[in-house]
Backbone as JSON Lines, residues from 0, in Angstrom:
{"i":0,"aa":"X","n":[-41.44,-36.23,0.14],"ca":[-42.45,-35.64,-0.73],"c":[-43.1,-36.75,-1.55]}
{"i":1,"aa":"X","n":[-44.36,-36.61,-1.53],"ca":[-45.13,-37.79,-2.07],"c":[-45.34,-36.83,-3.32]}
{"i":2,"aa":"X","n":[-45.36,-38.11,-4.48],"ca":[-45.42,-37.5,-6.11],"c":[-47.06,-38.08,-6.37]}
{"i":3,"aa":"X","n":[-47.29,-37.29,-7.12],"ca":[-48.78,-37.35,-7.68],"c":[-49.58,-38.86,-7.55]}
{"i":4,"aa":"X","n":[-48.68,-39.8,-8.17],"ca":[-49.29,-41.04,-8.35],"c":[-49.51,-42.08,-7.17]}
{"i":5,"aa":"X","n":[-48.47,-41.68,-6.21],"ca":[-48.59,-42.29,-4.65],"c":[-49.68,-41.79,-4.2]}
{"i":6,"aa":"X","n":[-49.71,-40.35,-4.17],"ca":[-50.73,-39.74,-3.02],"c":[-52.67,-40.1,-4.0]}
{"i":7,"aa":"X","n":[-52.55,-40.86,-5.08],"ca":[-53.52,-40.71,-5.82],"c":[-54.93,-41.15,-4.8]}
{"i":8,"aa":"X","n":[-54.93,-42.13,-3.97],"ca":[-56.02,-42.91,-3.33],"c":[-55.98,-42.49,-1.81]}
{"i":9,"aa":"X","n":[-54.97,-41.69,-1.48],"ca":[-54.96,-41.11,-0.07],"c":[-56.2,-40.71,0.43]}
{"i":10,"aa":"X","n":[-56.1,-40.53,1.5],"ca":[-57.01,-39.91,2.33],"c":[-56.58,-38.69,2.19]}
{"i":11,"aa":"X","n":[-57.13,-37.56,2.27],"ca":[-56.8,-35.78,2.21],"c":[-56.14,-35.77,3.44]}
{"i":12,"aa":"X","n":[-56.11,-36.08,4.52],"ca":[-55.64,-36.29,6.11],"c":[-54.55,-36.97,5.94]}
{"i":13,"aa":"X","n":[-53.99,-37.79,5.83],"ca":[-52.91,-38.61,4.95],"c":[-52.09,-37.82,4.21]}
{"i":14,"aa":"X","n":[-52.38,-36.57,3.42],"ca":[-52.08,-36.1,2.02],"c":[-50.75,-35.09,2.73]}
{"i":15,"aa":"X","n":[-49.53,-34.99,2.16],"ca":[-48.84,-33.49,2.96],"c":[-49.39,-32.42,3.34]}
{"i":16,"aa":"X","n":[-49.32,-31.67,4.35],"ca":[-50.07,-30.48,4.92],"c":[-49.16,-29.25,4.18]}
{"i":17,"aa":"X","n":[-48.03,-29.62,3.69],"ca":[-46.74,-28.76,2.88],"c":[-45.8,-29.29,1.71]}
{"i":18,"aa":"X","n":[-46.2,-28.76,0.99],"ca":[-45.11,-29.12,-0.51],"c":[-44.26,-27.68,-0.69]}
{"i":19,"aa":"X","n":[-43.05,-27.76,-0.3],"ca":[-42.22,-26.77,-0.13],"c":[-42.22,-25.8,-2.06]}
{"i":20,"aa":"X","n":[-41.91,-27.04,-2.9],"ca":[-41.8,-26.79,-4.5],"c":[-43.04,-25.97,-5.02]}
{"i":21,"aa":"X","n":[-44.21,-26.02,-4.27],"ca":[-45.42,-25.74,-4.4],"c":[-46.21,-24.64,-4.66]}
{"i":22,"aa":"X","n":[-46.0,-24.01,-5.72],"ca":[-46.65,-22.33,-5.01],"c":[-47.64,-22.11,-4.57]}
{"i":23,"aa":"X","n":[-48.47,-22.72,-4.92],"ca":[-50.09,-22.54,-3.97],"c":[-49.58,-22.86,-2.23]}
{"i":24,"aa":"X","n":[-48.64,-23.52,-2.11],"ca":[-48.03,-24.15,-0.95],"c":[-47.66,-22.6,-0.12]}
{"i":25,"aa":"X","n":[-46.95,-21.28,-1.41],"ca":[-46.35,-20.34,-0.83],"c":[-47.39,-19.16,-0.89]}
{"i":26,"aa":"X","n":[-48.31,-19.34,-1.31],"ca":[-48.77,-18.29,-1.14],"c":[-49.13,-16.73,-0.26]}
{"i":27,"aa":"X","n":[-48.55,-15.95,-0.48],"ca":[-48.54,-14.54,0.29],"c":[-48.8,-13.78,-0.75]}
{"i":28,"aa":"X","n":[-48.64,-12.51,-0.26],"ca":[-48.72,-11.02,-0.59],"c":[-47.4,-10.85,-0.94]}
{"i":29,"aa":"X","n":[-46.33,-11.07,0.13],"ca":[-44.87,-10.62,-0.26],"c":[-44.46,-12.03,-1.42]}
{"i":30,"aa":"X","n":[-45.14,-13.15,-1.48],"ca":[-44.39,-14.07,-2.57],"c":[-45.46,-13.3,-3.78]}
{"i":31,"aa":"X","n":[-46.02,-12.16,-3.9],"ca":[-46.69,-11.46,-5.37],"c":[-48.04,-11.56,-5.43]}
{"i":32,"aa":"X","n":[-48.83,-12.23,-4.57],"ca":[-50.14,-13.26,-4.74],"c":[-51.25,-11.41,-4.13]}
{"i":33,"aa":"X","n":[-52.23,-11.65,-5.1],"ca":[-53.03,-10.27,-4.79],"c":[-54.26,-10.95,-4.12]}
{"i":34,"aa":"X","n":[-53.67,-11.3,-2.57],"ca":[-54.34,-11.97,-1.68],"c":[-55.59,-11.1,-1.1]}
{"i":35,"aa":"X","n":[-56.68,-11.82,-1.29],"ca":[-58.33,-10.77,-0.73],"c":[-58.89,-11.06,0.55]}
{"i":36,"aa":"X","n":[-58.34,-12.39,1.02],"ca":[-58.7,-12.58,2.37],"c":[-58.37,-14.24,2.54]}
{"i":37,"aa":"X","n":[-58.38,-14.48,3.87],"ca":[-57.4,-16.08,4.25],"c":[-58.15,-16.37,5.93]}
{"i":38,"aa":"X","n":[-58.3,-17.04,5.98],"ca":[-58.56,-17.69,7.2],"c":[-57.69,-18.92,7.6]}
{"i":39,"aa":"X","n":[-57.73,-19.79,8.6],"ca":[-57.28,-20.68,9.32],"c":[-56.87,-21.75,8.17]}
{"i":40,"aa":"X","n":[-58.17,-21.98,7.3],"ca":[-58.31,-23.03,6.36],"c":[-58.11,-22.49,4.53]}
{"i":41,"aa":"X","n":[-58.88,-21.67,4.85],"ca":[-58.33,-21.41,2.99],"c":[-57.69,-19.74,2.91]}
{"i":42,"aa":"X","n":[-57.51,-19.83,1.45],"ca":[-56.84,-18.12,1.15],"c":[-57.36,-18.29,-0.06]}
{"i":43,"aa":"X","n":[-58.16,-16.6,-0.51],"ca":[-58.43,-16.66,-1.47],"c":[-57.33,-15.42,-2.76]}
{"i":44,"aa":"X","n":[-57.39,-15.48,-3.28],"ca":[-56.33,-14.54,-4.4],"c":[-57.11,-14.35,-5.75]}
{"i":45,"aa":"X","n":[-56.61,-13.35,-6.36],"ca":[-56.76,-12.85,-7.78],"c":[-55.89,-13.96,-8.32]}
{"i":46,"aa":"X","n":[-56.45,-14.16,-9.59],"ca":[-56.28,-15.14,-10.56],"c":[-55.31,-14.24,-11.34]}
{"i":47,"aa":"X","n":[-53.61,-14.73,-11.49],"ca":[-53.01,-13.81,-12.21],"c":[-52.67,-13.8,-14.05]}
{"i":48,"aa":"X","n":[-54.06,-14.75,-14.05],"ca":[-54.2,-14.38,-15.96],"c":[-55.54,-14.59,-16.09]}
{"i":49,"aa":"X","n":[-56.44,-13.52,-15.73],"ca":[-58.27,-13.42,-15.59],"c":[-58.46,-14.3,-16.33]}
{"i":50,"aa":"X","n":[-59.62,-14.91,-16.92],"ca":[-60.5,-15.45,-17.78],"c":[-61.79,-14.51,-18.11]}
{"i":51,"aa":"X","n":[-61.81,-13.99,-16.72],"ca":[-63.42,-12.85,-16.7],"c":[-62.48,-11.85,-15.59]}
{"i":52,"aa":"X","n":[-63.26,-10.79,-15.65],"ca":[-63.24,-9.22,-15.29],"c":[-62.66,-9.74,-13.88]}
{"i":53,"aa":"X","n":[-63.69,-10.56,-12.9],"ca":[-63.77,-11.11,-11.76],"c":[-63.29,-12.21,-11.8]}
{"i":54,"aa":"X","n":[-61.9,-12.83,-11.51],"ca":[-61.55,-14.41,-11.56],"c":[-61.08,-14.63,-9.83]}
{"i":55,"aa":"X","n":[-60.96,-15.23,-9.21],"ca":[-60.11,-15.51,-7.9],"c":[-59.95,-17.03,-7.71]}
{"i":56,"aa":"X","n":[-59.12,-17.21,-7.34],"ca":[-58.82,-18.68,-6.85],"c":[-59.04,-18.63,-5.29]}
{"i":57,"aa":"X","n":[-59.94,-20.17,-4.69],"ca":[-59.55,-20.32,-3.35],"c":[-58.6,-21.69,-3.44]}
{"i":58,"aa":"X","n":[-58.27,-21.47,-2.37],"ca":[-57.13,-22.66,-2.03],"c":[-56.73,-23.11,-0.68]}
{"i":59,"aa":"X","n":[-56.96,-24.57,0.3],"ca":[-56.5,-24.59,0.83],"c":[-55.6,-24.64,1.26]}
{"i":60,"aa":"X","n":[-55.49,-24.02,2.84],"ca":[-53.85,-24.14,3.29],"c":[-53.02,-25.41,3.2]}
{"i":61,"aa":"X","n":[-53.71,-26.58,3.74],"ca":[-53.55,-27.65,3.89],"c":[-53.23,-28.56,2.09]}
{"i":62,"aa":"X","n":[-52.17,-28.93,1.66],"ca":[-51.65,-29.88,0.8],"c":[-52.37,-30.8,0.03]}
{"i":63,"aa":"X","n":[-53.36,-30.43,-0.81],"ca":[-54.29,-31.37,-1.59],"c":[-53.84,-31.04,-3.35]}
{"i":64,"aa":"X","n":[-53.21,-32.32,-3.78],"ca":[-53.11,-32.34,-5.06],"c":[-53.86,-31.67,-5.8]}
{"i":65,"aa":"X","n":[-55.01,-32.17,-5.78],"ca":[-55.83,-31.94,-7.23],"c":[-57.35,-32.33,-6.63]}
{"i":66,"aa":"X","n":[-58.33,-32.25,-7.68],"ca":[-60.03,-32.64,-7.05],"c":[-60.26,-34.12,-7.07]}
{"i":67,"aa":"X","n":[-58.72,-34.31,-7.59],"ca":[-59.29,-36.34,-7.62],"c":[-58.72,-36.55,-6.33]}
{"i":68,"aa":"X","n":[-58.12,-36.12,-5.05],"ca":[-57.93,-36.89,-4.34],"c":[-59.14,-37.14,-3.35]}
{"i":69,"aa":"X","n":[-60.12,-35.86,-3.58],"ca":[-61.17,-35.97,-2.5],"c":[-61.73,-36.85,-2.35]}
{"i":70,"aa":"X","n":[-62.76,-37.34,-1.51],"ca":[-63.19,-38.66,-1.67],"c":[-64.55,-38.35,-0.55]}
{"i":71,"aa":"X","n":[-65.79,-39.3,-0.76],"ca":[-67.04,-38.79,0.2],"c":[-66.59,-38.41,1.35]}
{"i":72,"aa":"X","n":[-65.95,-38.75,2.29],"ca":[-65.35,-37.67,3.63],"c":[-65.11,-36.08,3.47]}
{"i":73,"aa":"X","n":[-64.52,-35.98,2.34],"ca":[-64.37,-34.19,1.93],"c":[-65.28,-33.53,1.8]}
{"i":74,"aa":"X","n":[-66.63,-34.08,1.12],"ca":[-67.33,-33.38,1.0],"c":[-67.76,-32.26,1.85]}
{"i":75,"aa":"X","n":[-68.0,-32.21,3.3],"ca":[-67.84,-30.57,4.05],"c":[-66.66,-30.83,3.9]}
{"i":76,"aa":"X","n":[-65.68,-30.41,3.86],"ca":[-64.51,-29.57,3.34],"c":[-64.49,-28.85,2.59]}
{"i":77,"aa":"X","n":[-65.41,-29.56,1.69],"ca":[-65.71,-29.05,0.15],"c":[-66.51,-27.91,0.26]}
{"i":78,"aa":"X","n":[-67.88,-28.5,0.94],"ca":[-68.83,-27.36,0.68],"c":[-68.41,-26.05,1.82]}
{"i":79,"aa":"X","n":[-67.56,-26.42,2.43],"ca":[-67.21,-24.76,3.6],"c":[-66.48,-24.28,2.61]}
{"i":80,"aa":"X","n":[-65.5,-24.79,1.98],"ca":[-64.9,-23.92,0.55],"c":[-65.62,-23.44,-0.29]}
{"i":81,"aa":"X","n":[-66.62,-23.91,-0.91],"ca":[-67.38,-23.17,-1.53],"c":[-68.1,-22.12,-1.47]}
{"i":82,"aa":"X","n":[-69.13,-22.56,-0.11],"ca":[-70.0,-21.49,0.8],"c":[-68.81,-20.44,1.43]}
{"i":83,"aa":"X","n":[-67.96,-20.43,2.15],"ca":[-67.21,-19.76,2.51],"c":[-66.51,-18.9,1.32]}
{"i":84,"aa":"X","n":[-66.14,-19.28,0.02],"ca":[-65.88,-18.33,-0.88],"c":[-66.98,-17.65,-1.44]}
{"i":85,"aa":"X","n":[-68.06,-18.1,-1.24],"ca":[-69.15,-17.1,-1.98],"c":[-69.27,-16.51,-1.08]}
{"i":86,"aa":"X","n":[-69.72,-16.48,0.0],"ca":[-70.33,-15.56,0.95],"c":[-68.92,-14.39,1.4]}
{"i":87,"aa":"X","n":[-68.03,-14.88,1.42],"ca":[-66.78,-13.97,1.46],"c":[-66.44,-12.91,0.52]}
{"i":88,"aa":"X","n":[-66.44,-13.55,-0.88],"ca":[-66.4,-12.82,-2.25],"c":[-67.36,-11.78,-2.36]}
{"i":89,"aa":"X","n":[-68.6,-12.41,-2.24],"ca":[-69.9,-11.65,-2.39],"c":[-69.76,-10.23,-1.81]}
{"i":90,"aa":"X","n":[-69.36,-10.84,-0.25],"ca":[-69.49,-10.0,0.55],"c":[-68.01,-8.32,-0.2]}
{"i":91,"aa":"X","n":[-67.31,-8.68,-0.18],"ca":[-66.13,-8.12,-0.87],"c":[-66.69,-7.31,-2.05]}
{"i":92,"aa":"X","n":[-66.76,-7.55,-3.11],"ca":[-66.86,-7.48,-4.01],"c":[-68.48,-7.41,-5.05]}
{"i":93,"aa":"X","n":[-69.47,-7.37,-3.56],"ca":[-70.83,-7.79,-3.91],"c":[-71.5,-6.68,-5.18]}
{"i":94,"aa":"X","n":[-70.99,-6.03,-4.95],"ca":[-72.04,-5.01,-6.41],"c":[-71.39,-5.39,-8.17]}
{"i":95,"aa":"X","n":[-69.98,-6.15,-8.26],"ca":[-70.08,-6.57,-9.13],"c":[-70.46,-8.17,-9.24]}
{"i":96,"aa":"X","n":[-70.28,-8.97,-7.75],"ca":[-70.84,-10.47,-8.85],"c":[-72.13,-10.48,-8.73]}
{"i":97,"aa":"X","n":[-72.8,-9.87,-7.98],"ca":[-74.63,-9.87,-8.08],"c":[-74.97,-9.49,-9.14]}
{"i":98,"aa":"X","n":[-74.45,-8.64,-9.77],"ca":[-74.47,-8.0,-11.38],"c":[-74.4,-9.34,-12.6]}
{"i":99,"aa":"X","n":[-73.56,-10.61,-12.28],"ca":[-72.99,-11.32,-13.1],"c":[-73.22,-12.91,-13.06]}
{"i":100,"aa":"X","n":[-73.58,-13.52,-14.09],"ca":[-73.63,-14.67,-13.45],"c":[-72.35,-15.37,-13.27]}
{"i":101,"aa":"X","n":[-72.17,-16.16,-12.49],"ca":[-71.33,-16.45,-12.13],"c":[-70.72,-18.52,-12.16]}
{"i":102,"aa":"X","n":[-69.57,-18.69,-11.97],"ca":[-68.85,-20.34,-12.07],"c":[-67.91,-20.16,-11.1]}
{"i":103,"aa":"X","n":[-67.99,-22.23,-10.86],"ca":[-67.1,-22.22,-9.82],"c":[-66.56,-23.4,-10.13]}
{"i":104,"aa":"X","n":[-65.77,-24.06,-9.88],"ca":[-65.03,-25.11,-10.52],"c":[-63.86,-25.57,-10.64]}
{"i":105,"aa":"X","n":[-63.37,-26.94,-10.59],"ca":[-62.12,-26.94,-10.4],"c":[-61.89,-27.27,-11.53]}
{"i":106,"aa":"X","n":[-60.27,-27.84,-11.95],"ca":[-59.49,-28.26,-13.29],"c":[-59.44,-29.54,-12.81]}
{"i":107,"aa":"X","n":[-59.5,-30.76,-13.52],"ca":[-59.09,-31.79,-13.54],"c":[-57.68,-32.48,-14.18]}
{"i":108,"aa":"X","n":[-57.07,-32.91,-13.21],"ca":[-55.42,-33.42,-13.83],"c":[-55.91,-34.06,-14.94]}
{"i":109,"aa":"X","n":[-54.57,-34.2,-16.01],"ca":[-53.69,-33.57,-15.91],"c":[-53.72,-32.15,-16.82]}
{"i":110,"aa":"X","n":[-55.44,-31.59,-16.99],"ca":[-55.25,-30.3,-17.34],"c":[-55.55,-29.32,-16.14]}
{"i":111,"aa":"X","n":[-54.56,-29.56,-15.46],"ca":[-54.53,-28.33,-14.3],"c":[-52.98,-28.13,-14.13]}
{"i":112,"aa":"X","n":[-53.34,-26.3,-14.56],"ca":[-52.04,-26.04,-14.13],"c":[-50.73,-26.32,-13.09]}
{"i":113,"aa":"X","n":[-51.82,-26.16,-11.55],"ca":[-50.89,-26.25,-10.43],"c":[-50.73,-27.7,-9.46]}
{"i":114,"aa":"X","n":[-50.44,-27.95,-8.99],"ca":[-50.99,-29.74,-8.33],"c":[-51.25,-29.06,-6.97]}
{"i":115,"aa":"X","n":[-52.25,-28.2,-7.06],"ca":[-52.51,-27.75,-5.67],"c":[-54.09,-27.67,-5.98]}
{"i":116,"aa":"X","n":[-54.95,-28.59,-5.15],"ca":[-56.77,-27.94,-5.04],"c":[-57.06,-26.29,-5.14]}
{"i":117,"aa":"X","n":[-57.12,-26.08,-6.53],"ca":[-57.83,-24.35,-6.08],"c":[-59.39,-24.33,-7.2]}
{"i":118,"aa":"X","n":[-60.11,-23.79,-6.54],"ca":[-61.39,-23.55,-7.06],"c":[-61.13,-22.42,-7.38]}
{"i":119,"aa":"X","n":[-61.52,-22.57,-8.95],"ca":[-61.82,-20.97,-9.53],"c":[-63.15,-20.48,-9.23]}
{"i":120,"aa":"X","n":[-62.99,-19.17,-9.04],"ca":[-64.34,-18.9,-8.88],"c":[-64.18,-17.38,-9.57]}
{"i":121,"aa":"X","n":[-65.91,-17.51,-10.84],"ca":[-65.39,-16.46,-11.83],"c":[-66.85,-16.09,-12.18]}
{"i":122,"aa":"X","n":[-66.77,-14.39,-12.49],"ca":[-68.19,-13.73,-12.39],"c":[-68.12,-13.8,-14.32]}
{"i":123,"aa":"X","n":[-69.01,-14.67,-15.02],"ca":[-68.97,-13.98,-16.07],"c":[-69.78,-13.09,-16.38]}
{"i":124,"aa":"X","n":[-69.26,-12.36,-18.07],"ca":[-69.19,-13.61,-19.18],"c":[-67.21,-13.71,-19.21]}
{"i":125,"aa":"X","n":[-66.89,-14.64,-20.34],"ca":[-65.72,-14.76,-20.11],"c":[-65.0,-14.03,-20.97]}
{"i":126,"aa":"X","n":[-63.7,-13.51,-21.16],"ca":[-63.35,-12.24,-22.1],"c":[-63.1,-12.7,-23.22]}
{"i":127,"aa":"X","n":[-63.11,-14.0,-23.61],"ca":[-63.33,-14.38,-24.9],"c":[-63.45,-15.78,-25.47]}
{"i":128,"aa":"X","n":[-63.36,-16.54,-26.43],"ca":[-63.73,-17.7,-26.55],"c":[-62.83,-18.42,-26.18]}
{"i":129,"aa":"X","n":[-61.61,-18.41,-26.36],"ca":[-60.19,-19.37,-25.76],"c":[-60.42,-19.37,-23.97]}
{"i":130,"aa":"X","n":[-60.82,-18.0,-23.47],"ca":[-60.85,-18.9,-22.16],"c":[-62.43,-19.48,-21.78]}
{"i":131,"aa":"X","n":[-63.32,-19.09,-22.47],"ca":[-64.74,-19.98,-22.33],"c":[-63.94,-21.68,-22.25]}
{"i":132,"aa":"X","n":[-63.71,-21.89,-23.34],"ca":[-63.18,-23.35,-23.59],"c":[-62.01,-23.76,-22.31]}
{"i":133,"aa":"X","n":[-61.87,-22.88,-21.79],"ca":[-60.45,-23.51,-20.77],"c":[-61.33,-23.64,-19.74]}
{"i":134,"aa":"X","n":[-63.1,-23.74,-19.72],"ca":[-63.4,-23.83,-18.83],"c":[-64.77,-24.78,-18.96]}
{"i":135,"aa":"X","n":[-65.21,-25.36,-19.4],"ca":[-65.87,-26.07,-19.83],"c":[-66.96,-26.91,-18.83]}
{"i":136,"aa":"X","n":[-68.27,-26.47,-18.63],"ca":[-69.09,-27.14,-17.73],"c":[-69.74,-28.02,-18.68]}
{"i":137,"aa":"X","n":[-70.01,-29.06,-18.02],"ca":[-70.28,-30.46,-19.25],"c":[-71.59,-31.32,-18.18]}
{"i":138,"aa":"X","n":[-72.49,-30.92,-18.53],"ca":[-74.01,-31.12,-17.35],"c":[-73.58,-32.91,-17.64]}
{"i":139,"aa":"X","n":[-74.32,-33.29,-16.8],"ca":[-74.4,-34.81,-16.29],"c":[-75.98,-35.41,-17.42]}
{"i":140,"aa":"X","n":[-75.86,-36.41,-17.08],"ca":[-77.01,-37.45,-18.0],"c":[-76.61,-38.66,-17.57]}
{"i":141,"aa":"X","n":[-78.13,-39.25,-17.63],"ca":[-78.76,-40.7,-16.82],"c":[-78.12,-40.53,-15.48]}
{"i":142,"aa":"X","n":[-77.28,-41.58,-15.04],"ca":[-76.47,-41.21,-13.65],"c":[-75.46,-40.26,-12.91]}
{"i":143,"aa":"X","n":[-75.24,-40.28,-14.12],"ca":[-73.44,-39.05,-14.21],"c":[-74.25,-37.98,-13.86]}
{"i":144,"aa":"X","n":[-73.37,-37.05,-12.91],"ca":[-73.82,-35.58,-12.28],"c":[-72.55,-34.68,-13.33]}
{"i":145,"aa":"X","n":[-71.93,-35.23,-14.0],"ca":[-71.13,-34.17,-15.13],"c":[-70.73,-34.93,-16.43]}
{"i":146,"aa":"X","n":[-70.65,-34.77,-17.5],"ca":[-69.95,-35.02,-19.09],"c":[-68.63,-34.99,-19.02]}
{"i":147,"aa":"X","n":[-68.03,-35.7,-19.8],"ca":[-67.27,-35.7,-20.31],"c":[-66.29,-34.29,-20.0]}
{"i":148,"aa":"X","n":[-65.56,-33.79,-19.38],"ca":[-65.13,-32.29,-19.81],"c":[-64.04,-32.35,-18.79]}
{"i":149,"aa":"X","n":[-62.78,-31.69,-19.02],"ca":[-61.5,-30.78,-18.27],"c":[-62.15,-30.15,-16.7]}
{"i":150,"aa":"X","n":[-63.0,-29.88,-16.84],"ca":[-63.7,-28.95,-15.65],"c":[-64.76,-29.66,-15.22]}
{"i":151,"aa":"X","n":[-64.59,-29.26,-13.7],"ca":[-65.99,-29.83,-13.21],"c":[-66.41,-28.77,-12.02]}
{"i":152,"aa":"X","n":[-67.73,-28.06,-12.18],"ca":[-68.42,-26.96,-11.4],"c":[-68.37,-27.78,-10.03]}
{"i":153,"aa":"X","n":[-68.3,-26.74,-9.02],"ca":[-68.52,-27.15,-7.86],"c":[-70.03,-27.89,-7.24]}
{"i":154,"aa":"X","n":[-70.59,-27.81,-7.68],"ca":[-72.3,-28.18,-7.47],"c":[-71.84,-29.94,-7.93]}
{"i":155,"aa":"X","n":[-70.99,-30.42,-8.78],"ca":[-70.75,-31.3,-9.55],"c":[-70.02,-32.07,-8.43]}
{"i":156,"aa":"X","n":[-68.84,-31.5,-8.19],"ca":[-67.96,-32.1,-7.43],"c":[-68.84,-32.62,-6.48]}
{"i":157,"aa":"X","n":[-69.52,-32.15,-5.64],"ca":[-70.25,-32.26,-4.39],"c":[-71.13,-33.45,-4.44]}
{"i":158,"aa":"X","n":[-72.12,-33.56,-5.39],"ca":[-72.69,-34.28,-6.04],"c":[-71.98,-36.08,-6.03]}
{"i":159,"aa":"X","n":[-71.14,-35.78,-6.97],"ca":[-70.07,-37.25,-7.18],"c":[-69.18,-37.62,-5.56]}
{"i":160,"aa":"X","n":[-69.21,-36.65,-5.14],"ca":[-68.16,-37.12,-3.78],"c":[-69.27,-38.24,-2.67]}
{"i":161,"aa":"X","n":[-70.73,-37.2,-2.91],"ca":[-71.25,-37.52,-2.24],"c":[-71.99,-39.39,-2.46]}
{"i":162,"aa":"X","n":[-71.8,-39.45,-3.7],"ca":[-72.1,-41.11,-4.29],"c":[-71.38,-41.67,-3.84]}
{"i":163,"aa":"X","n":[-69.76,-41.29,-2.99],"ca":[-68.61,-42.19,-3.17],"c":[-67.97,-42.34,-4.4]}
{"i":164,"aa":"X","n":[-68.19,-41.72,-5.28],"ca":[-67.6,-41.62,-6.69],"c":[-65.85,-40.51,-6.91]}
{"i":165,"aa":"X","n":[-65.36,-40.78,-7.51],"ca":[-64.16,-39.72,-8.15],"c":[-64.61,-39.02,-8.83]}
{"i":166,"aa":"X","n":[-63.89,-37.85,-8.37],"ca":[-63.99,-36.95,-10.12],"c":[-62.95,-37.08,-11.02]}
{"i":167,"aa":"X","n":[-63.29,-37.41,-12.15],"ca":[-62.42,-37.32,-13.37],"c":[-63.01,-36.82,-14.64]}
{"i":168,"aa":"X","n":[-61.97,-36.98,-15.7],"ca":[-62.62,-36.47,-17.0],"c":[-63.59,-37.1,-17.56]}
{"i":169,"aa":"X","n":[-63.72,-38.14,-17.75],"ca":[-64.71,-38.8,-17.67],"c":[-66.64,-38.44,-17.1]}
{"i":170,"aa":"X","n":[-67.47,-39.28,-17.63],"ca":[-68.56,-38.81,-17.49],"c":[-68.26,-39.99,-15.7]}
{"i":171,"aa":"X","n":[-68.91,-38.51,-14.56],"ca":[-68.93,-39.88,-13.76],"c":[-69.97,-39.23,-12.46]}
């Protein structure tokens, strides 16, 4: 088992395909997970402490720490996760997020709960100010495609991968 700081510069292909300790690793229905739909590559689930009415996590199957390991190669990886959770969700659930505007976004270590890649994806508004702040979109300026912030929207991620850049907390 590779620990956080080894796997930091990996390649995602490189990265474990299984972290047994992992729960995003276990995810089912029978391990509790209020699973909405899964394919080959990702699974998506209810978020089991909302932020908004509508919260879900996607997650791939495949063993990815966190959003810093991605690197410009991920990027389609990235964007079929994204596009593939909207158009999935939508489709599911379409009369309430068309109603709502909506975020997508990951956590950046080490304020992320799980050491597993999951994109939240959440229809607001948010149910109150403590989780607004646990989620924080922080727009970009001069070069930077994001600020300073814990969170970085998916439009963001995509953006920086695609420079060859990391995502971190940091403006980058």
């Amino acid at each position: 088992m590779k620990d956080k700081a080894s796997s930091r510069h990996l390649p995602v292909a490189e990265i474990s395909r299984y972290e047994p300790d992992c729960a995003f690793c276990n995810v089912s229905v029978e391990n509790g997970f209020d699973v909405i739909w899964e394919s080959d590559r990702l699974i998506a689930f209810r978020d089991r402490d909302p932020a908004c009415e509508l919260h879900f996590q996607i997650i791939p199957r495949l063993h990815i720490p966190s959003v810093r390991q991605l690197e410009k190669s991920d990027v389609e990886m990235s964007r079929h996760t994204i596009h593939s959770s909207k158009s999935k969700i939508v489709i599911s659930f379409h009369a309430d997020l068309l109603d709502h505007q909506s975020r997508m976004g990951f956590h950046i270590p080490p304020f992320n709960s799980v050491g597993h890649l999951h994109l939240h994806v959440q229809a607001l508004p948010y149910k109150n100010f403590a989780r607004r702040v646990k989620y924080p979109a922080a727009p970009g300026f001069k070069s930077f495609h994001k600020g300073f912030s814990w969170f970085t929207e998916a439009n963001q991620t995509i953006l920086i991968l695609q420079q060859g850049r990391s995502v971190g907390i940091f403006p980058c």
